[in-house]
C-alpha positions as CSV (number, residue, x, y, z in Angstrom):
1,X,5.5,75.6,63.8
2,X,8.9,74.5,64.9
3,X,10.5,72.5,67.4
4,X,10.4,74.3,70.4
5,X,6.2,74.5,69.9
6,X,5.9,70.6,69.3
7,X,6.0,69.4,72.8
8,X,6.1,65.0,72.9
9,X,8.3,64.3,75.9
10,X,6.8,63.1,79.0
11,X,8.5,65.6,80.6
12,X,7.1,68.5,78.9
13,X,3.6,67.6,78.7
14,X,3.3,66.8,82.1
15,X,1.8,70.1,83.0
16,X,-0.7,69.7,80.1
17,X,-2.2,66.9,82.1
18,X,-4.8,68.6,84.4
19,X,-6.6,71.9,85.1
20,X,-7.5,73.0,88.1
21,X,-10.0,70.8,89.0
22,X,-9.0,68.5,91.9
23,X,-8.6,64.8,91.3
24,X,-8.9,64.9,87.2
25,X,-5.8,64.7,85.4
26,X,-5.4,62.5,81.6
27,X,-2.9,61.1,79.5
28,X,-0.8,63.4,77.4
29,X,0.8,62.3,74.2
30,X,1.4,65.7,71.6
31,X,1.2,69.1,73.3
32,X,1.0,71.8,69.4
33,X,1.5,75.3,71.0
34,X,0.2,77.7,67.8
35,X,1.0,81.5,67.0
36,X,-1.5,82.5,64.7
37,X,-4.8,81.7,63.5
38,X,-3.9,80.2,60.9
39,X,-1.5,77.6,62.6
40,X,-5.0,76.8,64.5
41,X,-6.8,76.4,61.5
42,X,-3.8,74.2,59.9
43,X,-3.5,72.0,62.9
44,X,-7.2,71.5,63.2
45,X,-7.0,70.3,59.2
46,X,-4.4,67.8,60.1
47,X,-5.9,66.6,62.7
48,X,-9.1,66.1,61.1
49,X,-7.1,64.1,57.9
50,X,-5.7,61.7,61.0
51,X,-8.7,61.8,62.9
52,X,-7.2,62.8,65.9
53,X,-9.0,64.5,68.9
54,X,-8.3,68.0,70.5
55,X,-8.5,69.3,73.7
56,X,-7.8,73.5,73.9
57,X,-6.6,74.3,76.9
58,X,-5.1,78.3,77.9
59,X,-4.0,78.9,81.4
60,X,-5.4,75.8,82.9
61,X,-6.7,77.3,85.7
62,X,-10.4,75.9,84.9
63,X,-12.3,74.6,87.7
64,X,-14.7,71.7,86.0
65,X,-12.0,69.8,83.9
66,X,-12.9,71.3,80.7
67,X,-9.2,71.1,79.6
68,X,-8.2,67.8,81.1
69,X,-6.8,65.6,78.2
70,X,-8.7,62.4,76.7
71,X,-6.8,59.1,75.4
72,X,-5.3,59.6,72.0
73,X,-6.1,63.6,72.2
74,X,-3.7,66.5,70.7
75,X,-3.5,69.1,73.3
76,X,-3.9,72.7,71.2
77,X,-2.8,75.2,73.8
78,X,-3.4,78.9,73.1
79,X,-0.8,80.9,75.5
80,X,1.3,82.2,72.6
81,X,-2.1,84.2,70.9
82,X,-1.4,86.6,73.8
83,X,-1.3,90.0,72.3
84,X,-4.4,92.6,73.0
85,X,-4.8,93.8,69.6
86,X,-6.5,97.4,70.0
87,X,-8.2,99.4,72.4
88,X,-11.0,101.3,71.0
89,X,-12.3,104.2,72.7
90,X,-14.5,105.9,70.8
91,X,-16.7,102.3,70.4
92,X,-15.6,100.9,73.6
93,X,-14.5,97.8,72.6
94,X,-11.1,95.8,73.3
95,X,-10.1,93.1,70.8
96,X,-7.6,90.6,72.0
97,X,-6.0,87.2,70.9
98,X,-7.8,84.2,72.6
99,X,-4.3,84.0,75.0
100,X,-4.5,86.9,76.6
101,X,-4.6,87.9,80.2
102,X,-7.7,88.5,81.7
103,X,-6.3,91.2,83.8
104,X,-3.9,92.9,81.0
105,X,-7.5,93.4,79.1
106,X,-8.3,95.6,82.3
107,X,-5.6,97.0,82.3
108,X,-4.9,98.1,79.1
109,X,-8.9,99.7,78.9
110,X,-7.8,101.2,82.4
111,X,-5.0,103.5,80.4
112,X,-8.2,105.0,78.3
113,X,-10.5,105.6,81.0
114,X,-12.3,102.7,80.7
115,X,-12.8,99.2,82.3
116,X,-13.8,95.1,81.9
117,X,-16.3,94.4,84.4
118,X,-15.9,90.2,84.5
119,X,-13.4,89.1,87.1
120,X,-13.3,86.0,87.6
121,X,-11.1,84.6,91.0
122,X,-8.2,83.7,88.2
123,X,-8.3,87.0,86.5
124,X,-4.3,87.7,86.8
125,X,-3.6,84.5,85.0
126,X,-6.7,82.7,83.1
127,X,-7.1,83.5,79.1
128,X,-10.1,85.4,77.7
129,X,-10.6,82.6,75.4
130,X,-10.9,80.2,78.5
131,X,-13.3,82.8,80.4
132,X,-15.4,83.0,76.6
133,X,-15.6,79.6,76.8
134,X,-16.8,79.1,80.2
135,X,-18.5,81.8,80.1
136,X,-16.8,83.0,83.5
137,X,-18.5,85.2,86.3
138,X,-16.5,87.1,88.9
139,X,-17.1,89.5,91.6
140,X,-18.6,92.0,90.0
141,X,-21.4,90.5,88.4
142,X,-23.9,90.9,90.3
143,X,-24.6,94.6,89.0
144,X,-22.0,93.9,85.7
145,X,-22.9,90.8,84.1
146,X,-20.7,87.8,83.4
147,X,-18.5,87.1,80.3
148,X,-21.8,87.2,77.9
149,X,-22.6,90.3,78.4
150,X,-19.4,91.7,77.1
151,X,-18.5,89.8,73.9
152,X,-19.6,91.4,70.8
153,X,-18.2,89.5,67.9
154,X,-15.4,86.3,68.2
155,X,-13.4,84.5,65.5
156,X,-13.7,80.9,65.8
157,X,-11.8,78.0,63.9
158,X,-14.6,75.2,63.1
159,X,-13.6,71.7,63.5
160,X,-13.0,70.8,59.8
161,X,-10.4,73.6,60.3
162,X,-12.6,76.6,58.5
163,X,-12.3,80.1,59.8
164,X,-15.5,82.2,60.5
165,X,-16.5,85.7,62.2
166,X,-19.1,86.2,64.1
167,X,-20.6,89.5,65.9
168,X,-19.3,92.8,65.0
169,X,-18.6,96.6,67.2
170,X,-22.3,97.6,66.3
171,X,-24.3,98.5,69.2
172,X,-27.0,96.8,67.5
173,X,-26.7,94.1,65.1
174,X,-29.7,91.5,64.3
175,X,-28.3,89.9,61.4
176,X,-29.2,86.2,61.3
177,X,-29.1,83.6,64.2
178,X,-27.2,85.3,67.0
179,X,-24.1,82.5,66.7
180,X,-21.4,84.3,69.1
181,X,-23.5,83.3,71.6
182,X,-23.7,79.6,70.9
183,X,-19.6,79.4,71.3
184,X,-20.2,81.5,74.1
185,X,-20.1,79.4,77.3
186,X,-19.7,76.1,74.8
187,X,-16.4,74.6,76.7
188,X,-14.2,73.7,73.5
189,X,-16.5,71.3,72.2
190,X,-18.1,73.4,69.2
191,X,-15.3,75.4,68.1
192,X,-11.9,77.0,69.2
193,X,-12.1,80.9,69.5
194,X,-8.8,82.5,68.7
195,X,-9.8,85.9,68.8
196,X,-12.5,87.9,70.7
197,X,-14.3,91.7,70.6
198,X,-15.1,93.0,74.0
199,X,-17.2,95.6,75.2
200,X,-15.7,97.4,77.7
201,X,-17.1,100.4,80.3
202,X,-16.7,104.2,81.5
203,X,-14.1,103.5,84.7
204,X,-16.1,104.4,88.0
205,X,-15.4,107.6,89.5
206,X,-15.7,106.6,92.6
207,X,-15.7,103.5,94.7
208,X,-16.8,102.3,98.6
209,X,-15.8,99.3,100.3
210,X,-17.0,97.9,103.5
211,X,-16.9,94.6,105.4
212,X,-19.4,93.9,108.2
213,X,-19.7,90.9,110.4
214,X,-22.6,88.9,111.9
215,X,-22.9,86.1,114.4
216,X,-25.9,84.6,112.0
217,X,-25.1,83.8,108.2
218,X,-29.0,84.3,108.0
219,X,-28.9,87.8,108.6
220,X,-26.0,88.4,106.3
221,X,-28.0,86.9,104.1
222,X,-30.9,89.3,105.2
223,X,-28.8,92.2,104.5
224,X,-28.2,91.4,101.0
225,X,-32.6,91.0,100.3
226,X,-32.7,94.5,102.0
227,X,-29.9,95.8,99.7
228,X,-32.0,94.6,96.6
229,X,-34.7,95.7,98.1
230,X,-34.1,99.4,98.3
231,X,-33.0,99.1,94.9
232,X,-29.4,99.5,95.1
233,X,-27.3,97.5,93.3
234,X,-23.9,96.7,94.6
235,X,-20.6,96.0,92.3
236,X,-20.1,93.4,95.0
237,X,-21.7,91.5,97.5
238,X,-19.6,88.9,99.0
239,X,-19.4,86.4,101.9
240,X,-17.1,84.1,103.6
241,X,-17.9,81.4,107.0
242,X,-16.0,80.9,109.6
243,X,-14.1,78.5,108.5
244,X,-13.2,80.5,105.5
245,X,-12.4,83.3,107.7
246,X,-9.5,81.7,110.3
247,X,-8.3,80.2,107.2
248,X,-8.0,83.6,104.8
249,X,-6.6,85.4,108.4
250,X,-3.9,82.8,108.8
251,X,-2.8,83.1,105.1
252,X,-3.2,86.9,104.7
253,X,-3.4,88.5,108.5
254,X,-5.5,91.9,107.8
255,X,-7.4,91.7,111.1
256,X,-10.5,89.9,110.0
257,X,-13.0,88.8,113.2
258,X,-12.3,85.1,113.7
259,X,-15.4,84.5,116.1
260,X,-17.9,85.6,113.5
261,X,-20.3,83.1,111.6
262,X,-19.7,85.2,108.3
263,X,-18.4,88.5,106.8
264,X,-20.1,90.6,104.0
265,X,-17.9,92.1,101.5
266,X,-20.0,95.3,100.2
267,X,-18.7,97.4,97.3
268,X,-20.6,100.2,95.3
269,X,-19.8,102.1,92.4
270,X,-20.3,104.9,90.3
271,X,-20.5,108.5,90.7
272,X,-19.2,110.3,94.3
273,X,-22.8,111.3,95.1
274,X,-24.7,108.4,94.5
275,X,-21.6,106.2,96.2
276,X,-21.5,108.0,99.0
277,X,-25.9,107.9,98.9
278,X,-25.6,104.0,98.9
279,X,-23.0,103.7,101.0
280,X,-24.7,105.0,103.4
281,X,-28.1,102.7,102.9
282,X,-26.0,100.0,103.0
283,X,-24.4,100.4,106.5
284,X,-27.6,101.5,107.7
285,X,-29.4,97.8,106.4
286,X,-26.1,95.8,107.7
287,X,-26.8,97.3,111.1
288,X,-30.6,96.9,111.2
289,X,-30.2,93.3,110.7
290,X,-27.8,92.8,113.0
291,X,-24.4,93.9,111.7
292,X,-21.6,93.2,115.2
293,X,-19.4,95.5,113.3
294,X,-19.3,97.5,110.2
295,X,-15.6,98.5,108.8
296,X,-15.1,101.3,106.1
297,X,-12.1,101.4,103.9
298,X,-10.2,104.4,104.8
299,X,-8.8,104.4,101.3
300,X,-8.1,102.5,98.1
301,X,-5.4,100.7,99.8
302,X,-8.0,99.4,102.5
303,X,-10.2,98.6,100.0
304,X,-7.6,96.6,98.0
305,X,-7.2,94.7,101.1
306,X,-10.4,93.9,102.2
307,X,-11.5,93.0,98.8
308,X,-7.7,90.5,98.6
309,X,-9.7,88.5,101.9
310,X,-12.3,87.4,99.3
311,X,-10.1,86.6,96.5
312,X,-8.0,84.9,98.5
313,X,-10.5,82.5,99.9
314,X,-9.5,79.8,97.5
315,X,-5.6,79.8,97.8
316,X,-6.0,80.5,101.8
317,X,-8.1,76.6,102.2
318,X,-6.5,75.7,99.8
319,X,-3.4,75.3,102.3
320,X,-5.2,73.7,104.9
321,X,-5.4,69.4,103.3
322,X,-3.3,68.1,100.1
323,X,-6.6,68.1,98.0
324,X,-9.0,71.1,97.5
325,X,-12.3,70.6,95.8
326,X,-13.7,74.5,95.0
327,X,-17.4,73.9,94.5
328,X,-19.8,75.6,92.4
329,X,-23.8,75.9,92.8
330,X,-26.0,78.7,92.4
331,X,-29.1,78.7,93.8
332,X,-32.0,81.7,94.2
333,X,-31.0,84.6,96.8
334,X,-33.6,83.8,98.8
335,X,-32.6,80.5,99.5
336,X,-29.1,81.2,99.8
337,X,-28.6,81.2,103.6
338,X,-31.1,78.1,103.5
339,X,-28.2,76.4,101.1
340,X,-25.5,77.3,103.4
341,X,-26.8,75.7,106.7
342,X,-27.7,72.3,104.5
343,X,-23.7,72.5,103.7
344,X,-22.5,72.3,107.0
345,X,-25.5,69.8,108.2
346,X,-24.1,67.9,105.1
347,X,-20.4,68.7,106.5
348,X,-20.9,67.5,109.5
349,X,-23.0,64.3,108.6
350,X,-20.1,62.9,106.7
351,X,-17.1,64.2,108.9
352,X,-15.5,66.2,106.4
353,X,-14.0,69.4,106.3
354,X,-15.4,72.1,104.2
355,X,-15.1,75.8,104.2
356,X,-18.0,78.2,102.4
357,X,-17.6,81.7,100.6
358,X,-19.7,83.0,97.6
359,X,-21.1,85.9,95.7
360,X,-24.0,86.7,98.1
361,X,-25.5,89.1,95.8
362,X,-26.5,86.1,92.9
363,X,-26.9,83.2,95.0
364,X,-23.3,81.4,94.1
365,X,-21.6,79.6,96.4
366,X,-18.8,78.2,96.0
367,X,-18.7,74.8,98.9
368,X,-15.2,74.6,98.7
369,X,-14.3,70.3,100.5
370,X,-10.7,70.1,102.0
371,X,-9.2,66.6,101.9
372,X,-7.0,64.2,100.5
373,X,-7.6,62.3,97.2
374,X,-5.4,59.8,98.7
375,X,-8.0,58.6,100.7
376,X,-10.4,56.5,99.0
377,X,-12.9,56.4,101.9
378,X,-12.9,60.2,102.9
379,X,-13.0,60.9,98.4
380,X,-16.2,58.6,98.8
381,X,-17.5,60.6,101.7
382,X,-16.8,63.7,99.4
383,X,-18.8,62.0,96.9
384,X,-21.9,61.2,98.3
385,X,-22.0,65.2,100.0
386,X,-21.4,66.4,96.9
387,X,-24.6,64.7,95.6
388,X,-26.5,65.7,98.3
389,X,-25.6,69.5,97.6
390,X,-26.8,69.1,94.1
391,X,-29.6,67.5,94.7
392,X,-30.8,70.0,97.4
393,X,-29.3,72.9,94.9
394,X,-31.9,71.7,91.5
395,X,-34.9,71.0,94.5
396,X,-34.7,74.8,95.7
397,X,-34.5,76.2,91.9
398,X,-30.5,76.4,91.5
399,X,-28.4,75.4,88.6
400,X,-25.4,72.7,89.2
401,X,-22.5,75.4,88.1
402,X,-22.9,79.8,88.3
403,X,-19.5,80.1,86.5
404,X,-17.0,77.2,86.7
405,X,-18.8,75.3,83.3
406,X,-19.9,71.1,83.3
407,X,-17.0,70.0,81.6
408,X,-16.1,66.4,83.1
409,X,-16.8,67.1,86.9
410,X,-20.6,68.3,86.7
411,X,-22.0,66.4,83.5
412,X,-23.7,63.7,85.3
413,X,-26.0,65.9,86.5
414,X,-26.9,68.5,83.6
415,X,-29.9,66.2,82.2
416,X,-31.1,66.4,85.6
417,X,-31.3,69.9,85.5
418,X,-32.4,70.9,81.8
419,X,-34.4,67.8,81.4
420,X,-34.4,65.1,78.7
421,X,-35.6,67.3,75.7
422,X,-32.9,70.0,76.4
423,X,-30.0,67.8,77.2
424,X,-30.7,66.0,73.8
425,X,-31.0,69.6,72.1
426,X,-27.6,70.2,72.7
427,X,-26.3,66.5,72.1
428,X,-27.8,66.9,68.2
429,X,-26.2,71.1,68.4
430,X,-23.2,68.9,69.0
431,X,-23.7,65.9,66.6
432,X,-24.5,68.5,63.5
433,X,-21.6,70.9,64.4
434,X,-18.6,68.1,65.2
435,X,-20.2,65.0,63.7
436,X,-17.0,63.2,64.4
437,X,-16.9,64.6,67.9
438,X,-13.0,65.6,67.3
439,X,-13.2,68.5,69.9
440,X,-13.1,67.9,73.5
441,X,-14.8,64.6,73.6
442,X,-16.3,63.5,76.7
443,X,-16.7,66.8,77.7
444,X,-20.1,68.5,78.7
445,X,-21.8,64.7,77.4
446,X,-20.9,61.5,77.5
């Protein structure tokens, strides 16, 4: 593949050491930076003659460790498969090389009239190949769907090195076990996807944002039950704390209410009538449960930045200590407001500093601890909240991840939640598919 994509010095695989996961980094000792499939496929054959494991990594901007490197491993990085490789408008469907940008998909749909709905918090930089196989969510998916519901067909290299297609542009298409869907969400450990067929959607014609503020999270967390209720379904449905708040107003300063307990991020979609129609609801519910202050985007430059607040969320705490652990637990929206007051009981209880923000709309909340992984004793601390949150998370119905994958940070507790018969279900998926276990070992099981 040549020198320059052969990367052995300490120097340059530094970077190839960690994700974005707090805390987790590994040893690097071959970084192989391929340009087609086939280079894929040939590395994976070489690597299978030496016995050598793989970890595939894109952007590295995963939150679980799914690309943090093991002992021994090749590091197969995917950046160069970058190109989007047609935009189909009569099927609506985008096909794209594993490597490329999230956000150039949209935007390349977006010149057709169209649009793709996942959007995950690292959209301008994180890989569709890494969001396949994490099966990302986003801010839209409480009324879009996450990454699933968009991939119709992938090609994947198989870890003796073989290439296979799976899924196709049919609307419709019951042929055989549905196997797309098993790489789907899979973390690297089954298969490396190098190429992917999206579905994409008709571009709203018209949008509404609002932001309201309460001085209870429960009656944010009200609003969003009576939103459901009155059957509308918002594009977004978003919340930050307090804490999140002062922090996302000192890094972005677009007049957010720091003596609130949260804000409500409300988008709808869709056509001008039935936009402006919801709209309308929703202000109306916000206020009834106790809304301080309701603000309407005068325009899509408002709207851009009172939707940056939210997406911002992470990189504004992240200022605050050296060491930022972003959460992930998803729990029923009923409970939700329930979850957030046992994570600042559980804050509080061990003295450490954590700020909340979430997709209100499908229960995820995203705990995010601010610290220093220099400090053993305050890391411990984080420890032992952190299994507190799970555990209270799986007792009121939740799941230990909504979107960031298990990877190394959340396997520990996946048996917990699927239970013995499922967790070893998977284990023998593994065993049959990568009986060596060459790619990404360690990850999703022990």
């Amino acid at each position: 593949m040549g020198e320059a994509h052969v990367l052995t010095s300490a120097e340059d695989t530094i970077p190839y050491g960690f994700d974005g996961t707090a805390a987790l980094k590994g040893p690097v000792g071959v970084v192989v930076l391929p340009g087609s499939t086939a280079e894929v496929s040939a590395v994976v054959k070489l690597a299978c003659e030496l016995n050598v494991t793989i970890v595939t990594r894109g952007s590295g901007t995963g939150l679980s460790g799914g690309s943090v490197p093991s002992a021994g491993c090749l590091v197969l990085c995917l950046t160069r498969l970058d190109r989007i490789l047609a935009v189909d408008a009569a099927n609506l469907t985008v096909r794209a090389q594993c490597g490329a940008i999230t956000a150039a998909i949209d935007a390349a749909a977006n010149k057709h009239g169209l649009f793709y709905p996942p959007d995950p918090g690292s959209m301008k930089i994180s890989t569709i190949g890494g969001n396949v196989a994490e099966n990302s969510g986003g801010l839209r998916g409480l009324k879009y769907g996450v990454t699933r519901d968009y991939v119709m067909g992938l090609e994947v290299v198989l870890p003796d090195g073989r290439i296979a297609h799976f899924g196709n542009a049919c609307v419709k298409d019951v042929a055989g076990y549905s196997m797309k869907d098993l790489f789907i969400g899979s973390e690297g450990t089954l298969g490396i996807i190098t190429e992917v067929l999206l579905k994409v959607l008709p571009r709203p014609a018209a949008r509404r944002t609002m932001l309201a503020s309460y001085d209870r999270m429960e009656d944010a967390a009200q609003t969003v039950s009576d939103i459901i209720a009155a059957k509308i379904i918002p594009c977004t449905l978003e919340f930050l704390d307090r804490m999140t708040i002062g922090c996302v107003e000192d890094y972005a300063k677009i007049g957010l209410p720091r003596d609130c307990e949260a804000l409500l991020l409300m988008e709808t979609d869709g056509h001008p009538a039935a936009v402006a129609d919801e709209a309308e609801q929703m202000l109306a519910l916000a206020r009834a449960r106790g809304a301080r202050d309701v603000r309407v985007a005068r325009d899509d430059a408002e709207a851009l930045q009172l939707a940056s607040a939210r997406r911002s969320a992470f990189s504004a705490l992240a200022r605050v200590r050296p060491t930022t652990i972003l959460e992930d637990v998803t729990v029923p929206r009923d409970k939700l407001a329930e979850m957030v007051s046992f994570v600042a009981e559980v804050a509080k209880k061990h003295k450490l500093l954590v700020g909340t923000f979430g997709h209100m709309g499908d229960g995820n909340l995203h705990p995010t601890f601010l610290t220093d992984e220099r400090n053993a004793d305050e890391m411990a601390r984080v420890h032992e909240a952190l299994e507190e949150i799970v555990t209270k998370t799986l007792a009121l119905g939740g799941t230990i991840t909504g979107e960031h994958g298990v990877g190394l940070a959340k396997k520990a507790w996946l048996r917990r939640q699927v239970g013995e018969n499922s967790h070893d279900l998977m284990r023998e998926i593994k065993g049959a598919w990568d009986p060596r276990n060459l790619l990404n070992p360690g990850k999703i099981f022990d």
